[in-house]
N, C-alpha and C positions, 0 to 999 in steps of 0.2 A: 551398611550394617551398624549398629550401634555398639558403640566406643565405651566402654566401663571407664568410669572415673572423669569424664569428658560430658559439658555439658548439652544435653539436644534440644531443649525446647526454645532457646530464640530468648530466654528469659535471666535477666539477672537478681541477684538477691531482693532486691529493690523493687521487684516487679515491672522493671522497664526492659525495652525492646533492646536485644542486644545487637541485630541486624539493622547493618547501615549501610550506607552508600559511600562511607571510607572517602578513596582518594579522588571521587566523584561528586562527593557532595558541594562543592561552589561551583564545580564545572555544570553540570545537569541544566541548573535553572540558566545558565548563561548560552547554554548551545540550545534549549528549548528553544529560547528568546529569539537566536541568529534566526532557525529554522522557519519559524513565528511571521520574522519581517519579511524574510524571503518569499515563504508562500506563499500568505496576503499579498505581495503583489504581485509576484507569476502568476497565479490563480485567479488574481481578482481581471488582469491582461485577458486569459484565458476565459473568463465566463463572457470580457467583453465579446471579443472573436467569435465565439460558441453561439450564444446568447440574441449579442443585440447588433445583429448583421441579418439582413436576407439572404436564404439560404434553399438548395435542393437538399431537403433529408436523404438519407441515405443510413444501412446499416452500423455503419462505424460512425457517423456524424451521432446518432444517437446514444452510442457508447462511449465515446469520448466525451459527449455533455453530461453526463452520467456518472463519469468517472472526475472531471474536473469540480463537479457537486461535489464528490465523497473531500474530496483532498482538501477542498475550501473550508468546508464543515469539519475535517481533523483540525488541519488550523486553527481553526477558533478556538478548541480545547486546549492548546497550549497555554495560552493567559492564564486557565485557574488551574491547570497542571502546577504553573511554576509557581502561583500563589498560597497554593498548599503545601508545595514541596514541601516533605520529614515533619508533618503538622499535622495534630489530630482534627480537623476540617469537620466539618458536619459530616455523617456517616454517611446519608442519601444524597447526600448532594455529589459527594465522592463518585459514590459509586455510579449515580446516575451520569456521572462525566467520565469515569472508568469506561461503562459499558458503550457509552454515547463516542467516544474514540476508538472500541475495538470493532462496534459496528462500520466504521468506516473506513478500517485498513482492513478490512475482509472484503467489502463493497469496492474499495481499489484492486486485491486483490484477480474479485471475479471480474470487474469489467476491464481490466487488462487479458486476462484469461477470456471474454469473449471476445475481443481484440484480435488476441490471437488466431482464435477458432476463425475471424472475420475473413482475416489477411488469410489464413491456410486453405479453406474452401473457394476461394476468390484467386488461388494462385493455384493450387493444384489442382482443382476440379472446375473450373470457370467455366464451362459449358453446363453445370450442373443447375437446376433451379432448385432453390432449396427455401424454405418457409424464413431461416435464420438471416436470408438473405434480404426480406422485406421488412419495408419500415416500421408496420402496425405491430409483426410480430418480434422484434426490437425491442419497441418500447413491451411490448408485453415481458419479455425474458427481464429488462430493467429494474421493469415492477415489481419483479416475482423477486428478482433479489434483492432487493429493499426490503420487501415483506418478510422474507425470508427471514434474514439478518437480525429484521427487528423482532423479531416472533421468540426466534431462538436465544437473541443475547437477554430479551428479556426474562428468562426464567432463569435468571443468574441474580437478578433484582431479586426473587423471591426468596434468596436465602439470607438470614443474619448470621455473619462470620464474625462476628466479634464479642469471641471467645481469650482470644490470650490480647494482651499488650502490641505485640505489630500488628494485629489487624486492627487496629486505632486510628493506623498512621496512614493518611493516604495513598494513593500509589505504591504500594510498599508490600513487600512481603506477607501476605495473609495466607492462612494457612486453613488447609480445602478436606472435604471431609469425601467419600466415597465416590460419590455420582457427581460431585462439582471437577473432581481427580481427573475422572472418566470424560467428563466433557470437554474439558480442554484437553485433553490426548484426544478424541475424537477428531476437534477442530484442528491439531496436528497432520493427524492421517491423512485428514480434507487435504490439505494445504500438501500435502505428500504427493497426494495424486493428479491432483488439480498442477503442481508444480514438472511431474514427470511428463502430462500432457502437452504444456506450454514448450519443453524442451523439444518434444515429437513434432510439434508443428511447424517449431522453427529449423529444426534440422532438414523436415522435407524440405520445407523453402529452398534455403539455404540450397540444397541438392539441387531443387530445380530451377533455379538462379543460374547456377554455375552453366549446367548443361544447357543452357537456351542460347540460340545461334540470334548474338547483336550486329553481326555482320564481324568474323572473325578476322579477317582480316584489317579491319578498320581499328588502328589504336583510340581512337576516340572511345569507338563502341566500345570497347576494353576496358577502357577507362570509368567510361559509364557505368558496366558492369561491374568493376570491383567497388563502383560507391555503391550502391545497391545489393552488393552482401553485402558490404560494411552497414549500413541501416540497418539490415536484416535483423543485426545482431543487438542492435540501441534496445527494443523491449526484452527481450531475454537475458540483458546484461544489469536492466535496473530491474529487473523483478529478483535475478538474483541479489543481487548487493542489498537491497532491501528487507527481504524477505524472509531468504533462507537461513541466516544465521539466528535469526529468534526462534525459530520454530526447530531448529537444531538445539539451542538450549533450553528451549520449550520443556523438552520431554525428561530432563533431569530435572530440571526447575519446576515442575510439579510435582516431581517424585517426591523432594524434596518440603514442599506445600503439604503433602500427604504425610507426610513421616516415614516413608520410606526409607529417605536419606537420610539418617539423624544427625550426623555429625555438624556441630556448629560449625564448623571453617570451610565444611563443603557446603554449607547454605551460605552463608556469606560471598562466601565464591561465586556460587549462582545467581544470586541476588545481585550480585555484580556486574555481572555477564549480561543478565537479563533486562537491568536497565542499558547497558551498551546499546546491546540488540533493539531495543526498543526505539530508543535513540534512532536506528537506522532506518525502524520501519517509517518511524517521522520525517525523516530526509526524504520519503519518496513523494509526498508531495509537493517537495522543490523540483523532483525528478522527473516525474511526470509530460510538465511542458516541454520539456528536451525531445519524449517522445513526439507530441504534439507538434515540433518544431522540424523533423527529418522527414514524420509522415503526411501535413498540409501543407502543400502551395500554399493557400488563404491563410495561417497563423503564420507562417514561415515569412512573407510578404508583410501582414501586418507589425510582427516583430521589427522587423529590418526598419521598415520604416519610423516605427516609434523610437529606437537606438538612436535614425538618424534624424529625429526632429522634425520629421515629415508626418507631421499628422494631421494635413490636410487629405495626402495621400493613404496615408492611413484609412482615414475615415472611408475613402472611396474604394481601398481594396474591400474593407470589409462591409461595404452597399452593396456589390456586387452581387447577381443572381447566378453564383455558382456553387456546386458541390465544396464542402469542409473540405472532404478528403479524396479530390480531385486526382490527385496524387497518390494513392495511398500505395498503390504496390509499387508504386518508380519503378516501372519496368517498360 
């Protein structure tokens, strides 16, 4: 509610932005940076793997190339994130970099979410033949999210926001008028539901992990079995860390965009919050190959090898004419 005597517009006498990035502003552009070198080369490892190996496709081998695309492609966005950092930038170039990063923490998003869906049908119903199961219709769902993503964030292009003083500033607090409000609460919702199904999938797992006779008497098989919950848990654990905390201050931090919120100290706050959060959704494409690294033989092999200076053997794990995710359910 708005505050009498207190001021709400973001605005000081001077007409400049009174919303900043406070005790983040030299941190931001220097963990971008970290993020930056990290990815580029987990990612760049990972498209080799993915990429430029002989390979049996398979349903997950094409969503994991899919999803290692998205993360490489946020990556790149960091350089002129950090180059513009708190600077009024060309407006479309911005925003064309804006939109060009939220299309592919969304694209991460869903192809970890059919990831999931891969691994839950393939453990729970594995006698089942299902369409999401073949390759051609894979890549088809890939496409359709791509197209998707790009369809929808472009009519966020079509508006000019730059009406007060922080919408000048790059990456920064701009401020959203009705159906722009509505949209990114929509994309919340998504993200709501899309987020409680991933939880459902892996909780079945998880259940019918536990309950499957590895030979119970055998401490091995035991042993076995408690790595394989423990995987279980690797993409549910970075989709949360990732994810969830933006889209939780998502839904104030628009209100706020709106006018809802007016109080300056509670936009500041959120503006605060929300670059954190954002921050984290950028860690997840350091994140990512971890998954990559629990659920293939073939990356997990080629990793090891490149740590240990064997990349001769490298080379030849990834020649090899076998499935990515050979492995995928380790059961």
């Amino acid at each position: 509610m708005m505050e009498l005597g207190v001021n709400t517009s973001g605005v000081d006498v001077n007409g400049n932005c009174e919303i900043h990035d406070g005790i983040l502003s030299p941190a931001l552009p220097i963990l971008y940076s970290i993020i930056c070198f990290f990815g580029l080369v987990s990612n760049t490892m990972t498209i080799f793997v993915f990429f430029l190996r002989k390979h049996s496709d398979s349903s997950m081998a094409v969503y994991m190339r899919h999803l290692a695309i998205a993360d490489f492609l946020l990556v790149l966005c960091l350089p002129m994130r950090v180059y513009y950092h708190n600077s009024q930038g060309p407006f479309y170039i911005c925003k064309v970099l804006g939109i060009f990063f939220y299309v592919n923490m969304y694209a991460s998003i869903l192809f970890l979410s059919l990831i999931s869906l891969d691994r839950y049908l393939k453990i729970i119903k594995p006698v089942w033949v299902l369409r999401i199961h073949r390759v051609r219709w894979s890549h088809r769902a890939s496409f359709s999210v791509w197209a998707s993503l790009v369809l929808g964030m472009s009519l966020f292009f079509l508006r000019n926001d730059r009406q007060q003083p922080c919408d000048m500033i790059c990456f920064h607090f701009h401020h959203k008028g009705l159906l722009g409000g509505l949209a990114n609460l929509t994309m919340v919702a998504f993200f709501c539901a899309t987020f409680i199904l991933v939880l459902c999938f892996y909780a079945s797992i998880t259940t019918k992990v536990r309950t499957m006779s590895l030979g119970n008497q055998d401490p091995k098989a035991q042993r076995r079995k408690s790595r394989v919950v423990r995987k279980t848990f690797v993409v549910p654990v970075i989709f949360t860390l990732c994810f969830l905390p933006y889209h939780l201050v998502r839904v104030p931090y628009v209100l706020a965009q709106m006018d809802l919120i007016q109080a300056l100290d509670s936009k500041q706050i959120l503006h605060i919050l929300n670059e954190l959060t954002l921050l984290l959704s950028s860690l997840n494409s350091c994140l990512d190959p971890i998954i990559y690294y629990f659920l293939s033989c073939t990356y997990r092999r080629t990793i090891l090898c490149a740590l240990q200076g064997q990349f001769k053997t490298m080379y030849a794990v990834t020649s090899r004419h076998i499935i990515i995710n050979q492995s995928i359910t380790e059961i």
